[in-house]
N, C-alpha and C positions, 0 to 999 in steps of 0.2 A: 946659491945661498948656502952657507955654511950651517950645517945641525953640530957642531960645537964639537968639542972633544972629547967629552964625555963618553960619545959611541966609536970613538976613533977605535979600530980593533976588536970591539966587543962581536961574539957572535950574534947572527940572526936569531931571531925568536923562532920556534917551532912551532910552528900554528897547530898540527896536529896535538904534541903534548898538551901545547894551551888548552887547545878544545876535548880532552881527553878527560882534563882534569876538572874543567867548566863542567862537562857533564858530570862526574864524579861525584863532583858537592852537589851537585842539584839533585843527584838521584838519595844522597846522601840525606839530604834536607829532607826530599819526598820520604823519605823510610819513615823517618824520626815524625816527621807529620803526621804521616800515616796511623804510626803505632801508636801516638795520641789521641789521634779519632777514632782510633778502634777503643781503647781503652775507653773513653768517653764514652764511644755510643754503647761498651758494654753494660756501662751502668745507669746508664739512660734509655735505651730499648724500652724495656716495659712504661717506664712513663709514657716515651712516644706512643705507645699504645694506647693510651688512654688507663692507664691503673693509677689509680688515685692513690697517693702515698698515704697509708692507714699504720698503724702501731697493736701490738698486739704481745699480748702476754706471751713468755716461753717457759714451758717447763721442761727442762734436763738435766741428767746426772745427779736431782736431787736438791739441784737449785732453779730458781725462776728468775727469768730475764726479757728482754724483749725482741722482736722481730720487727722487722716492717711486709707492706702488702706486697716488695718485690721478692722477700723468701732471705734476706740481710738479717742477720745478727744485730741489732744496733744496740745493746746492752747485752755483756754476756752475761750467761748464769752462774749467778755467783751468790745472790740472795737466799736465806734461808727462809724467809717469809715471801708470800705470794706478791707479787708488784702488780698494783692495781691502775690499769689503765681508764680514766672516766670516761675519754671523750677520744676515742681512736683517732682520730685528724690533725689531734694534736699533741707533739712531743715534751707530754707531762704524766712523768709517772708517780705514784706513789709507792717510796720505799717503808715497812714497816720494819722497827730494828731495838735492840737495846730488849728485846723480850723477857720478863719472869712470870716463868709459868705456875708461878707457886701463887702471886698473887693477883697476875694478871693483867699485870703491867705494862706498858712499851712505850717506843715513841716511833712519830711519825717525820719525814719529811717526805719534800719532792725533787726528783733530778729531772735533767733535760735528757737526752739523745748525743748529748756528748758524755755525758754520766755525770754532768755538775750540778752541785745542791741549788736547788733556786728557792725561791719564797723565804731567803734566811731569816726574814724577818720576824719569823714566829717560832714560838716552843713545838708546835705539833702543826703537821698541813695533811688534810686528812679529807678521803674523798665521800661525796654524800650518800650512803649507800638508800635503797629502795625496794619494795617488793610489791609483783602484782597479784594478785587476789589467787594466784597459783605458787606465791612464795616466787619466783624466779627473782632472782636478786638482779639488779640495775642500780645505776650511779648516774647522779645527775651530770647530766653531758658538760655545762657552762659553768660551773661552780665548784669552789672548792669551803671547806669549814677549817678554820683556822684557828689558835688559841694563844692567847698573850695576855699573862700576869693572869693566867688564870680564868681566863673569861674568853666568849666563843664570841667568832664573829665571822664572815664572809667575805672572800677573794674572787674575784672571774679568772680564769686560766690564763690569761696577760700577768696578772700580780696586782689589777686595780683592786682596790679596799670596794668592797659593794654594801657592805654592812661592818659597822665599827666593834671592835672586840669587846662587848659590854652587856654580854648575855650569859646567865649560867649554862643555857645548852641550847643548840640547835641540831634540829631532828628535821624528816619527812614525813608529810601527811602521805599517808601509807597508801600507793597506787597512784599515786598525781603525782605528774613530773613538775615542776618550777614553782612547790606549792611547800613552801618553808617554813614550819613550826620552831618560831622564838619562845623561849621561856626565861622570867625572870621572877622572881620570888615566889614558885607555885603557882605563879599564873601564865598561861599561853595567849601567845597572836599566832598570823600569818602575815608572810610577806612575798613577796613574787622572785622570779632573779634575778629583777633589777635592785632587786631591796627597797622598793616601795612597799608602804604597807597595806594590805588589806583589811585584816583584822588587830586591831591594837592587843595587845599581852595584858587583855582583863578577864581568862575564862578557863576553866576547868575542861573543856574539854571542846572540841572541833572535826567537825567530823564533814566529809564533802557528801553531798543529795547524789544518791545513784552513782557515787563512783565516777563522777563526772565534775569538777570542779566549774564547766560552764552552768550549774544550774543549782550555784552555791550552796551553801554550806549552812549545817544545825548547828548552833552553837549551845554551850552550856556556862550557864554566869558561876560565882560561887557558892549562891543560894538553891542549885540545882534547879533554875529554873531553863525555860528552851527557848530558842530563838531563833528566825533565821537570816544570815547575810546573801548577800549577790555578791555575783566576782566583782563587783567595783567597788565593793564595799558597804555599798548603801541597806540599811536596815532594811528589810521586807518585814520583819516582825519581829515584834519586842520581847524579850526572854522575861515569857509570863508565862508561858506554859507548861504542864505537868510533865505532857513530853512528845514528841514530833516523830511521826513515822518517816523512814527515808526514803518519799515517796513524791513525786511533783508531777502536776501536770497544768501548763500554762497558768502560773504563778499563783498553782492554789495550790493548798498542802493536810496535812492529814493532821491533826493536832488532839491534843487530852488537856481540857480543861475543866475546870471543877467536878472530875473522875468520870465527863463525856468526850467522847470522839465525836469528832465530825469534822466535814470542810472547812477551810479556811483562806479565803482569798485576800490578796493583799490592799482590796481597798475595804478588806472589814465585813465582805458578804459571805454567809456562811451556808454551808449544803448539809443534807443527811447527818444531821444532828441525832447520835446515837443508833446507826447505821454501818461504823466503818471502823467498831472496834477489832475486826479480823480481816480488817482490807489488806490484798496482796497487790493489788495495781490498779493502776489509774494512767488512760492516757484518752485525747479525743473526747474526754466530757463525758467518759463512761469509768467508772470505780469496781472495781471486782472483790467479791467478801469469799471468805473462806468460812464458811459455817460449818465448824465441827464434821469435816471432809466434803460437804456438800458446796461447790460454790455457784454465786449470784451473782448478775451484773446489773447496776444500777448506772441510771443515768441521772444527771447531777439534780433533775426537780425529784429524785424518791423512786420513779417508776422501774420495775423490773424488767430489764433486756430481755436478759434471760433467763430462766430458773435455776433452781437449787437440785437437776440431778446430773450435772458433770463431776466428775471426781474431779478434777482440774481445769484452770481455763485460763487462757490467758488473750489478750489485747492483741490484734492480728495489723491491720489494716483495713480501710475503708469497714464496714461493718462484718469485717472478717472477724473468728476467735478461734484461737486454735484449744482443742477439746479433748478432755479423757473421758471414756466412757467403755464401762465393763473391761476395764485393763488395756485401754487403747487406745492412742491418738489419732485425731482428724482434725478436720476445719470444717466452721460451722457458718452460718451467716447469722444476723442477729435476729432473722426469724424463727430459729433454730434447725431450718432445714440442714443435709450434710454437704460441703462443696468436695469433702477430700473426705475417703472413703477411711472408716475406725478400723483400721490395721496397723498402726506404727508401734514400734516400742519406745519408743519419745521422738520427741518433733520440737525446733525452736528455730526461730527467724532472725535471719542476721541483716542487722539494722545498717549494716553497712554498706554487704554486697545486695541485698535488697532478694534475697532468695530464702525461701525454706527449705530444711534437712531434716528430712525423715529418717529414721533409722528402722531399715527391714528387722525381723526373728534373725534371719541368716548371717547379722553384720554389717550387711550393705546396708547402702542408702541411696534415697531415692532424694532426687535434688529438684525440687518444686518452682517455680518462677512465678510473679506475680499476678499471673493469668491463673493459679493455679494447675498446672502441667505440669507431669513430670517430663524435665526433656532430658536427664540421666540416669544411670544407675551404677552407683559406683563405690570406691572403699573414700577412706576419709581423707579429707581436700586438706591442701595448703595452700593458704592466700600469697600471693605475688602480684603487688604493687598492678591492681587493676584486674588480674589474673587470676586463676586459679588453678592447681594442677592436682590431677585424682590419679589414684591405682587402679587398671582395668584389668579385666584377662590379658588385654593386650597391650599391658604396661601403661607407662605414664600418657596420658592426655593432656590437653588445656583448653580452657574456657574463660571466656569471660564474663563481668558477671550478670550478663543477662544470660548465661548457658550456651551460647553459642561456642561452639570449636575451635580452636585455633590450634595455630602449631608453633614449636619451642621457639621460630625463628621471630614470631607477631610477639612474643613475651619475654626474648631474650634479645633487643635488636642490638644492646651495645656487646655480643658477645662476636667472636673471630670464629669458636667452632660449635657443633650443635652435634647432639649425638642423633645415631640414625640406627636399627634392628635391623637386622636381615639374621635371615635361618637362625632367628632366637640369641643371637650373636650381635654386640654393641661394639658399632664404632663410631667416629667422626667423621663430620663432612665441611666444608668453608661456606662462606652465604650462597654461592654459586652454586652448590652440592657435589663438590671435586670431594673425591676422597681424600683426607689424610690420615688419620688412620684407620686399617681393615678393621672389618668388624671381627675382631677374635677375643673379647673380649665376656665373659659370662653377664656383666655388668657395668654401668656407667653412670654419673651423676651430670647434670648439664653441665659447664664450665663456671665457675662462681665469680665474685667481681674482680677478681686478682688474677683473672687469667688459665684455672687450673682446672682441672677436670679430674676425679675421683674416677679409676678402674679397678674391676675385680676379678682375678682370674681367679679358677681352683680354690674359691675361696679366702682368696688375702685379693686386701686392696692396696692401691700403689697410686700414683698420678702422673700425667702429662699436661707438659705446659700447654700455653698457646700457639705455640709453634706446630704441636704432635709430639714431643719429643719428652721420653721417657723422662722425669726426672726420680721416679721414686718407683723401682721395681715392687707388682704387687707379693708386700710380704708381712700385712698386716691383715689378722684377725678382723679386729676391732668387734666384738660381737655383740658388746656393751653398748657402743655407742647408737643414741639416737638419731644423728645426724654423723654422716662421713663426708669431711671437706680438707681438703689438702691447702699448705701454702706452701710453695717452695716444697725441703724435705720434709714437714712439720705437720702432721694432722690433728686434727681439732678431737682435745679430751675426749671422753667419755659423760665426764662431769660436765653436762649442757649448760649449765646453770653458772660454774665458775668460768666457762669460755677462756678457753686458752691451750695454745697449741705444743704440741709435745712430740720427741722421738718414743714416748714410754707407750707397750702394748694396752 
């Protein structure tokens, strides 16, 4: 059979070259693949880790910009006003610009993470600043306040409308997160961050019971009279009163009425009627008076718990009370016998981790547990999410908070490396306890949620990543700072309060 003309005289194909060249491109193709997935997995690595993509203010060269939690520039510094991030998880910042400092002027917007204006829809987008009973300033994480033709209204960080722009002003009730004060003609409401309302904008003034917005709120009408609301809105008591102590214990409350103090419960039944005009606390159906330094504990029929010679007293549990006496705290029972010996220089119980802190003469403290025991003694605690971690002689411990022990790895489980002492000398180890790196290190911080671990040789600190590997030779001071945290090149201010990372000493 004839293969046509076509091949008539052509040479053979070369199988070798063929296959020469076959390989060629494929290895060719493998490269160019290759150098894609590298590229890729460079800037995906620490996600794969588990690092949460977080945003975060940057201060350099004089301008402020932003970073993310992989150690990226994603805004460069180019702003002369501080860019305020509300809600780290999400790429929305606030730029302030257009400044006169003669009168005080400015304006606001917000950009994205590509550096594009968003929210154009308004004259000013402005984030909702806050402060807790220490001043540390915070911003409501879901919300932004917005202004059009003049008048204030509310955004959620999407750009839904939550609240319509038709308010002279909107503030925060000061220490309570998602607790929104509207104002319109001189008169105030509350509304939540959904923009439901709680309180309607009929009242001169508002204020939350104990700091605690669960155990609502005193209000004040405009005839200066008192009242008070529950977070659902619903009246407890009608603003008749001369004026309310911010005091609650199982929906009874401290009140001044026709120029008497006494109880006040909400279905109208009343206690120690001119008994409780120097009450400092009430919990458990026992009221505590301050009598011209001398304090008293009554229980809600009149009777006296305890007498008039503690210098101080305050509500413990079970018929616990923690006591001053002759310039000293202890714990008492409400026979008045002593459970906890009069030596502290202040003592107070945290309703949280469910433990008492004594404070020795010497600075220490003596960490108490609900059996009344001391099972430490140590310098002052930082709370971690169930945790707690103190300064010993022999450096940092952890507990939890029944006081039990634990170690960095029970309170840091999502971290990669943990640091470890040997001959006074800090390094790392993996969960396994392999070294990485030696301990030559004067100092260490655990690894933080971005991955990074703070070291200090000689005096300057620097950081290594998760991997072990140097990224910031130690060659900062920092002697200012309260807390020392690395991201990337970038260590966190000085200024704890404005939180924002910087190359500046």
């Amino acid at each position: 059979m004839s293969r046509g003309k076509r091949y008539n005289g052509e040479p053979k194909l070369n199988m070798k070259k063929v296959a020469f060249v076959v390989i060629f491109i494929i290895i060719i193709i493998a490269f160019i693949f290759g150098i894609k997935q590298i590229l890729k997995a460079d800037k995906t690595t620490l996600a794969k880790k588990n690092i949460e993509l977080n945003y975060f203010t940057l201060f350099s060269n004089g301008n402020w910009g932003v970073i993310n939690s992989y150690g990226e520039t994603v805004i460069q510094p180019a702003n002369g006003e501080m860019v305020v991030i509300p809600n780290k998880t999400k790429p929305v910042f606030i730029c302030t610009y257009e400044v006169n400092y003669v009168d005080g002027s400015y304006k606001t917007k917000a950009i994205n993470d590509k550096n594009q204006e968003i929210f154009t829809g308004y004259e000013n987008v402005m984030a909702i600043q806050n402060y807790d009973e220490d001043n540390n300033l915070w911003f409501e994480e879901n919300l932004l306040k917005v202004q059009k033709n003049g008048k204030y209204g509310l955004i959620n960080l999407d750009g839904a409308e939550v609240l319509a722009c038709e308010y002279d002003n909107i503030s925060t009730l000061k220490g309570i997160k998602n607790s929104i004060i509207i104002k319109n003609d001189g008169k105030i409401g509350l509304v939540d961050s959904n923009g439901k309302t709680i309180i309607p904008a009929e009242y001169a003034d508002i204020v939350a019971i104990e700091e605690d917005c669960q155990n609502g709120y005193i209000v004040k009408n405009q005839e200066s009279k008192f009242g008070i609301i529950k977070p659902d809105g619903q009246i407890a008591l009608e603003c008749k009163y001369n004026d309310i102590k911010n005091l609650v214990d199982s929906n009874k409350y401290i009140v001044k009425e026709n120029d008497t103090w006494k109880i006040m419960a909400e279905d109208g039944t009343t206690y120690l009627e001119g008994k409780v005009d120097k009450a400092v606390d009430m919990n458990n159906g026992i009221t505590i008076v301050n009598n011209d330094g001398k304090f008293t504990a009554y229980n809600n029929e009149g009777t006296e718990v305890l007498s008039g010679e503690y210098e101080d007293l305050k509500n413990l549990f079970d018929d616990k009370y923690i006591a001053k006496k002759d310039g000293k705290y202890g714990i008492i029972s409400s026979s008045g016998e002593t459970a906890v010996e009069f030596k502290y220089v202040a003592m107070e119980y945290n309703t949280v981790t469910g433990y008492i802190k004594a404070q020795n003469e010497n600075q220490t403290y003596d960490y108490i547990d609900k059996n009344l025991a001391v099972k430490l003694t140590a310098g002052e605690e930082t709370i971690l999410n169930g945790f707690i971690s103190v300064n010993t002689q022999d450096g940092v411990k952890y507990y939890n908070y029944q006081l039990e022990e634990k170690t960095n790895k029970d309170v840091y489980t999502a971290n990669t490396l943990f640091t470890i002492k040997q001959n006074g000398k800090y390094g790392l180890v993996d969960k396994n306890g392999n070294v990485v790196v030696d301990a030559i290190y004067d100092d260490a911080t655990e690894q933080n949620d971005y991955g990074y671990v703070a070291v200090k040789k000689d005096g300057k600190w620097g950081a290594i990543d998760q991997d072990g590997k140097v990224v910031v030779e130690p060659k900062y001071a920092l002697t200012n700072n309260m807390v020392v945290d690395f991201i990337g090149i970038w260590h966190v201010s000085a200024d704890a309060n404005a939180n924002y990372y910087t190359d500046v000493e």
